[in-house]
N, C-alpha and C positions, 0 to 999 in steps of 0.2 A: 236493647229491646226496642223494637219499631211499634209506635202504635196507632192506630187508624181508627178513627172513629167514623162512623153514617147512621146517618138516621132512616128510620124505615117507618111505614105504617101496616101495622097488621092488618093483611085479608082474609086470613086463614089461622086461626089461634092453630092449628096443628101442624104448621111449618113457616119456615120465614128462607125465605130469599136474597141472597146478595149477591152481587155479580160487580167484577171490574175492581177487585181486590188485588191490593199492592204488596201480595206476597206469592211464593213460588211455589210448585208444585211439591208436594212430599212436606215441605214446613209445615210444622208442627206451631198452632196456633191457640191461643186461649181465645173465649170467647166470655163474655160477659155482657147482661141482657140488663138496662135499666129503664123501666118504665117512669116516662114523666107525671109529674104527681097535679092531678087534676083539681086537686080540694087544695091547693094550697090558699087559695084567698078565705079559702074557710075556715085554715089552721091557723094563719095571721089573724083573723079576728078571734076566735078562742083564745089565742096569746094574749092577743092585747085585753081582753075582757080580763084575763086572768092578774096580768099587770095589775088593773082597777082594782080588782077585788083585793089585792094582798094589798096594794098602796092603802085598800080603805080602813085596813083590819087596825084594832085602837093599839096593840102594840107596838106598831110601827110608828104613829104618830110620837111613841117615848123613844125614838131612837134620835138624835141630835146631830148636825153635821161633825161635831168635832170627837161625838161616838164615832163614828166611818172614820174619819179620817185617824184616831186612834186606833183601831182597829185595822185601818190598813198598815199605819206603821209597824204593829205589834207582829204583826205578818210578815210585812220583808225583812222585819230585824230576826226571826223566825224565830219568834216567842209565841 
């Protein structure tokens, strides 16, 4: 499978344009359309807000390092 990526900018949300594509006439081609995600610096800060808030929640506080680390072991020995 040959696959080619280009980036374009929409001028017309009702058609898009490509030209100087490196496949052949009659091939049969997938297309698949990903828009770049604009609010990411917004989603990284709700994350990390959200990190703070469970970090702050008083249950977590009774979790102990050698709880995790028990609990990771009990996991790869697959108990």
């Amino acid at each position: 499978m040959l696959a080619y990526k280009q980036y374009v900018t929409i001028k017309d949300p009702s058609k898009i344009e490509l030209s100087g594509l490196p496949f052949r006439v009659g091939q049969r081609v997938e297309v698949v359309m990903i828009a770049e995600d604009d609010d990411r610096t917004a989603r990284v800060q709700e994350l990390k807000a959200l990190f703070r808030s469970t970090q702050a929640l008083p249950q977590i506080k009774a979790i102990t390092d050698e709880m995790i680390a028990e609990e990771v072991e009990a996991y790869r020995a697959g108990r």
